[in-house]
TIMI-2910 file (N, C-alpha, C, CB; in pm, 1 decimal, decimal comma, always signed):
<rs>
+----------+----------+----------+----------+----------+----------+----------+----------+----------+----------+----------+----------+------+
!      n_x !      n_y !      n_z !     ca_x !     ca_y !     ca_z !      c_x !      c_y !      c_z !     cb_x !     cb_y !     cb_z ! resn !
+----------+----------+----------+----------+----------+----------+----------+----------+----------+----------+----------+----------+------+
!  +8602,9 !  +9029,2 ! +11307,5 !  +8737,3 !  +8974,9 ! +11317,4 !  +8837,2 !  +9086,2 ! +11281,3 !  +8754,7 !  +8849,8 ! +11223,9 !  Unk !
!  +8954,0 !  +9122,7 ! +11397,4 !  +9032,0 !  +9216,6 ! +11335,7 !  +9107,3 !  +9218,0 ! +11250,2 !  +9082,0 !  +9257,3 ! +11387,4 !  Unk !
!  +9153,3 !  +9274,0 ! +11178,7 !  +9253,7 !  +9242,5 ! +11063,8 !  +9436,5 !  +9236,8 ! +11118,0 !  +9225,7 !  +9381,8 ! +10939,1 !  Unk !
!  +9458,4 !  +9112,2 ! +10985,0 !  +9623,1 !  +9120,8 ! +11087,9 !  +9716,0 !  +9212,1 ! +11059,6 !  +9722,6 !  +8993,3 ! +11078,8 !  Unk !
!  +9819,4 !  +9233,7 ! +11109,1 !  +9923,5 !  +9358,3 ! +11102,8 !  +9998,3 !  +9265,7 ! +11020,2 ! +10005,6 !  +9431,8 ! +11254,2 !  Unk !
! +10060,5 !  +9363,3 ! +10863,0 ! +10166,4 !  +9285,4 ! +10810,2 ! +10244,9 !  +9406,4 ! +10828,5 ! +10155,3 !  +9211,0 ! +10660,1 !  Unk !
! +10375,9 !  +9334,2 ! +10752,4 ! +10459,1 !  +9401,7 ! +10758,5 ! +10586,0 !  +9355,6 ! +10649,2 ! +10479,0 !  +9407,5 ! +10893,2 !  Unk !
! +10672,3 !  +9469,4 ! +10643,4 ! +10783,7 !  +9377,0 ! +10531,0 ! +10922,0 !  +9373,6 ! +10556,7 ! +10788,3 !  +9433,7 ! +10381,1 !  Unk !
! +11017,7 !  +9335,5 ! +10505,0 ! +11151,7 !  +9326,6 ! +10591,1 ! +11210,7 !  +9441,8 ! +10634,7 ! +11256,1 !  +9263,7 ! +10523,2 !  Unk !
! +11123,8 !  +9560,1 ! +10566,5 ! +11234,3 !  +9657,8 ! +10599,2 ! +11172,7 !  +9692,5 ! +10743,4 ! +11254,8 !  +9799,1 ! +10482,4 !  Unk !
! +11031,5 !  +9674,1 ! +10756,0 ! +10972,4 !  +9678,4 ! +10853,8 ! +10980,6 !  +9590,2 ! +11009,8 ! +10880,2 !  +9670,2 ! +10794,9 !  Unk !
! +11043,8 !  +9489,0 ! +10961,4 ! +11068,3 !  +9349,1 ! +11023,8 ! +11237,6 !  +9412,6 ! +11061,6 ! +11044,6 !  +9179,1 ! +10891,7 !  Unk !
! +11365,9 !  +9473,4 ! +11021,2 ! +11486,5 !  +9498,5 ! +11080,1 ! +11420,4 !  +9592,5 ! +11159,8 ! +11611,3 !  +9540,7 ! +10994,8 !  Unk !
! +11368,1 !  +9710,8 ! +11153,2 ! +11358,1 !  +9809,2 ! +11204,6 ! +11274,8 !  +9797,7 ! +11315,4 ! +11330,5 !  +9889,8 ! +11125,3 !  Unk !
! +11216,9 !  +9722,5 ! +11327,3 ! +11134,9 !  +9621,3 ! +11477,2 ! +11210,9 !  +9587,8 ! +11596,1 ! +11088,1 !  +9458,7 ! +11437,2 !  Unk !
! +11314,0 !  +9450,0 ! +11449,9 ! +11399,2 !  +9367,1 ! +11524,3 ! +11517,1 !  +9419,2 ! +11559,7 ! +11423,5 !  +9258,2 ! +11464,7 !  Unk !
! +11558,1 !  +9563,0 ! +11558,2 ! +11683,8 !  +9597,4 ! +11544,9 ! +11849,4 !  +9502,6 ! +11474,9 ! +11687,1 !  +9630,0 ! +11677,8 !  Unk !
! +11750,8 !  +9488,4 ! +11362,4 ! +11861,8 !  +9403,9 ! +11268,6 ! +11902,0 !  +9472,5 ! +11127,0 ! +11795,9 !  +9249,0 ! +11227,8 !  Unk !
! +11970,1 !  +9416,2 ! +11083,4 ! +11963,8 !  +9430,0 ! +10909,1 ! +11853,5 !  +9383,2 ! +10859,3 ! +12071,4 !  +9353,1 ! +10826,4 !  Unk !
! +11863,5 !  +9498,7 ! +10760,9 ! +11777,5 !  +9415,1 ! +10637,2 ! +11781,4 !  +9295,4 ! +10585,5 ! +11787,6 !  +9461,1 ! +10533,1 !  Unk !
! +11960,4 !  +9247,0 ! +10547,9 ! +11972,1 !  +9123,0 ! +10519,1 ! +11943,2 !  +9011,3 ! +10541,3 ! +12029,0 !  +9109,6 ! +10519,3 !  Unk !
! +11993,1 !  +8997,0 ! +10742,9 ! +11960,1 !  +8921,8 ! +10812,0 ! +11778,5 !  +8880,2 ! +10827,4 ! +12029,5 !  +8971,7 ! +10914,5 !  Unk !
! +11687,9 !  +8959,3 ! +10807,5 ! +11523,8 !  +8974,3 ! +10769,1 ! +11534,8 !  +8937,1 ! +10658,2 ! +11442,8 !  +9111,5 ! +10772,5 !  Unk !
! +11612,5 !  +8909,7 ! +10551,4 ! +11565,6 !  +8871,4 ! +10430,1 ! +11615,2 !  +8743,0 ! +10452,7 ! +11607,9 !  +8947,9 ! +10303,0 !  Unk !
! +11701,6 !  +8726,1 ! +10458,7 ! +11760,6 !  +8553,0 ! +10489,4 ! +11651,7 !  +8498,3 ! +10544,6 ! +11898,8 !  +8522,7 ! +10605,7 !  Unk !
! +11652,7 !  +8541,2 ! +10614,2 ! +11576,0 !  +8430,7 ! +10766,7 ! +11440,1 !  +8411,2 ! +10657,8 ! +11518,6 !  +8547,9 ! +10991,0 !  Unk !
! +11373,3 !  +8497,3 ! +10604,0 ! +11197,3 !  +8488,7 ! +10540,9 ! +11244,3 !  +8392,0 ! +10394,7 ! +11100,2 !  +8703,5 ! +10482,5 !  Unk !
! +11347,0 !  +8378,8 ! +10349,7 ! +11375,7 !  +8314,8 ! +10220,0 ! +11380,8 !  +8170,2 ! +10240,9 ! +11506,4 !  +8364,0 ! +10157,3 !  Unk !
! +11452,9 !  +8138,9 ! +10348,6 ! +11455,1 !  +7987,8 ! +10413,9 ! +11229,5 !  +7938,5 ! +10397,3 ! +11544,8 !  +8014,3 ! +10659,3 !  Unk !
! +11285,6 !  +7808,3 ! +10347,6 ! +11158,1 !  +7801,1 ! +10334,6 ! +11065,0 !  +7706,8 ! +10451,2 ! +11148,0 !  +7754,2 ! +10197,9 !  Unk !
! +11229,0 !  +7657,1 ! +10520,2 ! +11162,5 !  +7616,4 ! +10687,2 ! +11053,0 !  +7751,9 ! +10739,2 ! +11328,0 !  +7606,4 ! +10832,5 !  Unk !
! +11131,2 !  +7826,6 ! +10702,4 ! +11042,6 !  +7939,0 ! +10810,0 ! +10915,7 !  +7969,9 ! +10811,8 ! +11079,2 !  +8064,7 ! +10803,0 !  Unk !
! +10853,7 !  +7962,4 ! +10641,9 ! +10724,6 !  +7994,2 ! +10596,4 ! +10668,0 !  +8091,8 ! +10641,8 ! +10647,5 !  +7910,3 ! +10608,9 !  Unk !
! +10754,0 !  +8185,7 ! +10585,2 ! +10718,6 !  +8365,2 ! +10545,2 ! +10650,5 !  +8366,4 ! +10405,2 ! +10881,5 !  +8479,4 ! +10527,2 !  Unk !
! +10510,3 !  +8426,2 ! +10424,0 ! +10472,9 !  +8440,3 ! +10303,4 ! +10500,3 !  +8478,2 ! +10190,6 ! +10419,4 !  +8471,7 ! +10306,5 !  Unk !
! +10523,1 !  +8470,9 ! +10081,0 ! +10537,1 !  +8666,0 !  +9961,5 ! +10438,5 !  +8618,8 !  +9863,1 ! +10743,2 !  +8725,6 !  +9838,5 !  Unk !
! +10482,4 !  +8775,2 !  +9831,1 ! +10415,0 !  +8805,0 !  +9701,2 ! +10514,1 !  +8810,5 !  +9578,1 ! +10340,5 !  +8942,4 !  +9713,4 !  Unk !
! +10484,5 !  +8728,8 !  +9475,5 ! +10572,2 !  +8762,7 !  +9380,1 ! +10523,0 !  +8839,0 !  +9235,7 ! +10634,8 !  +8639,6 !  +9355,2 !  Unk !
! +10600,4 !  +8934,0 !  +9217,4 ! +10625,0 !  +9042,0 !  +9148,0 ! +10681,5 !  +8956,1 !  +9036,8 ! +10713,2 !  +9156,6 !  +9216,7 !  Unk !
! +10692,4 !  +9059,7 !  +8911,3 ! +10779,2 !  +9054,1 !  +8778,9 ! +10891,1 !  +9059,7 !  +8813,3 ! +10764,7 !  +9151,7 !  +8678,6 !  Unk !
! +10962,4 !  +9153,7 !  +8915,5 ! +11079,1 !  +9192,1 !  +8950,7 ! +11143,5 !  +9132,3 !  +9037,0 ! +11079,0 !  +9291,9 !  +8979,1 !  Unk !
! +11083,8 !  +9121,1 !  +9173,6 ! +11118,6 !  +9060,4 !  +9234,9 ! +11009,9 !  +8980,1 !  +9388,8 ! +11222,9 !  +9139,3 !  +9241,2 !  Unk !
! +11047,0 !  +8920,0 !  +9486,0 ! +10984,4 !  +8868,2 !  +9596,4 ! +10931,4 !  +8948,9 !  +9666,5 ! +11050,6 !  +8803,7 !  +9666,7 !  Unk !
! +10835,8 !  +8971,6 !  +9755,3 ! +10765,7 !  +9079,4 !  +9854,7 ! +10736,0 !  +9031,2 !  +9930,3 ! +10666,6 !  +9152,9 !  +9832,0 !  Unk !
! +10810,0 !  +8997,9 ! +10090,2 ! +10785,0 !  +8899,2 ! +10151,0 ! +10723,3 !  +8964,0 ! +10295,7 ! +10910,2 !  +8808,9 ! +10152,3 !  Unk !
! +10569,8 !  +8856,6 ! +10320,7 ! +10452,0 !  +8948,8 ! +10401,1 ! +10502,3 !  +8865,8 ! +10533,3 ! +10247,9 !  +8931,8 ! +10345,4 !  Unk !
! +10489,9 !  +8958,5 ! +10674,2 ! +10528,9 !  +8905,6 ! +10757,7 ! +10405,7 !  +8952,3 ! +10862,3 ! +10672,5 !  +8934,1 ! +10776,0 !  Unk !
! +10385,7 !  +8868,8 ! +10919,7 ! +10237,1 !  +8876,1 ! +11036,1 ! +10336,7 !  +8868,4 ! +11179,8 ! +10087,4 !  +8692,4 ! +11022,1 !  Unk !
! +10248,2 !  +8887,2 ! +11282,3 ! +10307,7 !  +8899,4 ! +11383,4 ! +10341,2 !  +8749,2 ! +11473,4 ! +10228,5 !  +8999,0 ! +11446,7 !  Unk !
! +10258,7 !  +8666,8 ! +11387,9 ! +10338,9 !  +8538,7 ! +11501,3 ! +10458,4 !  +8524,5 ! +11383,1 ! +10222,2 !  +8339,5 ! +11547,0 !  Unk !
! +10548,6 !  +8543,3 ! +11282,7 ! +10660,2 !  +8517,7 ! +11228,9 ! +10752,8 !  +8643,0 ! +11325,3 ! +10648,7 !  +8527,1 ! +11050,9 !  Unk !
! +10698,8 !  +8729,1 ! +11340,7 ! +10820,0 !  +8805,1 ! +11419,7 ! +10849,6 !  +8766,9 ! +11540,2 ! +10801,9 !  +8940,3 ! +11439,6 !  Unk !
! +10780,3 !  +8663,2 ! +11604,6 ! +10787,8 !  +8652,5 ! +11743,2 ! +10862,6 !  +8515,2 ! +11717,3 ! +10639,1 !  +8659,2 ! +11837,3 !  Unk !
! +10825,3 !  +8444,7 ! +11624,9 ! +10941,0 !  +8325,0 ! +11610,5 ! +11069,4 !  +8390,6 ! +11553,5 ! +10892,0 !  +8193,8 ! +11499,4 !  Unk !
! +11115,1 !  +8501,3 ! +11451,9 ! +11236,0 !  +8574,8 ! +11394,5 ! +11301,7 !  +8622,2 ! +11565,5 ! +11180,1 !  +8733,4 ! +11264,2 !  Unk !
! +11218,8 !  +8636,8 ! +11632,8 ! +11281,0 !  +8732,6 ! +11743,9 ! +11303,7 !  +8572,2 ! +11860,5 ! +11135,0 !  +8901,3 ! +11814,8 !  Unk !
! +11241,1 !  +8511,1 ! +11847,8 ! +11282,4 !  +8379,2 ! +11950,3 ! +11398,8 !  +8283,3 ! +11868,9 ! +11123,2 !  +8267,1 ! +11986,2 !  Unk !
! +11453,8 !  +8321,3 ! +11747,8 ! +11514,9 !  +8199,8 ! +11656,9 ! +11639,7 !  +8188,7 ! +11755,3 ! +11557,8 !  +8238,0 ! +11467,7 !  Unk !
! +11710,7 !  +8081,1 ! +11692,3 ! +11889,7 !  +8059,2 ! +11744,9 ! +11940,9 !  +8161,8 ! +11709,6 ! +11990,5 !  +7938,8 ! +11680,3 !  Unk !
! +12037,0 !  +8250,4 ! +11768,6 ! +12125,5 !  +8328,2 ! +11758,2 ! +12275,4 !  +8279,1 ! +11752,3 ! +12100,5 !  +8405,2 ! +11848,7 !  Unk !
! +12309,7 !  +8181,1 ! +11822,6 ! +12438,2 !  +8126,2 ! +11863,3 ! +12526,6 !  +8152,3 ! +11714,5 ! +12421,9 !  +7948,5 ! +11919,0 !  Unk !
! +12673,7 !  +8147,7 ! +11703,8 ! +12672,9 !  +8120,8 ! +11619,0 ! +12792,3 !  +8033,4 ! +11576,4 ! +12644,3 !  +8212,1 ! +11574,8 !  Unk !
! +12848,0 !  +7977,9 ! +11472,8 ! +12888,1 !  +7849,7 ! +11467,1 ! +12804,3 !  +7710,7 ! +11421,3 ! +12926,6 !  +7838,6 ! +11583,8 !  Unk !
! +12889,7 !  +7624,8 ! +11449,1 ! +12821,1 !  +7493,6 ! +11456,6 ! +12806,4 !  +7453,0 ! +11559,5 ! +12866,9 !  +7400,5 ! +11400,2 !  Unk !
! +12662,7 !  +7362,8 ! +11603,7 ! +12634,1 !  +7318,8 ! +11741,1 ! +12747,7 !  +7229,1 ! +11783,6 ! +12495,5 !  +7244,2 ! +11752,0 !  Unk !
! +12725,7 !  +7191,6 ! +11902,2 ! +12865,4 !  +7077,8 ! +11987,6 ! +12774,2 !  +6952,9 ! +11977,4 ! +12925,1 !  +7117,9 ! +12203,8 !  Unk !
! +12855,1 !  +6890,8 ! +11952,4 ! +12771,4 !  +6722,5 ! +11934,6 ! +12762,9 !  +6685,8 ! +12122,3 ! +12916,3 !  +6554,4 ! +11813,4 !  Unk !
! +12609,8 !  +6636,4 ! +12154,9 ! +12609,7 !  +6616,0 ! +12289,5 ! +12630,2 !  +6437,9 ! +12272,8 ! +12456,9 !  +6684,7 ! +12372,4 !  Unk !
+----------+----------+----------+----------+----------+----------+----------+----------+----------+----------+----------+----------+------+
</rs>
């Protein structure tokens, strides 16, 4: 069985051609269920390749939706 590719946010903007921030937001939401690791210091959040392909398919729009 091959092993999976992780990766981490800084790894995850520089993919997605985003911010860092915007990669940290999105993995903190806990809809999303981005893994981490937690540290003394702080969060270490592990990202596999089906989370980048949902980060890279998410809503972009921005605003609030229009009531249909």
């Amino acid at each position: 069985m091959p092993k999976p590719n992780i990766y981490t946010n800084e790894d995850v903007a520089e993919l997605c051609s985003c911010s860092f921030e915007t990669a940290k937001k999105y993995a903190q939401k806990p809809e999303n269920e981005i893994v981490f690791l937690n540290t003394k210091t702080r969060k270490i959040y592990v990202w596999f390749d089906e989370d980048i392909e949902r980060f890279k398919n998410r809503n972009t729009a921005r605003g609030r939706p229009r009531k249909v």
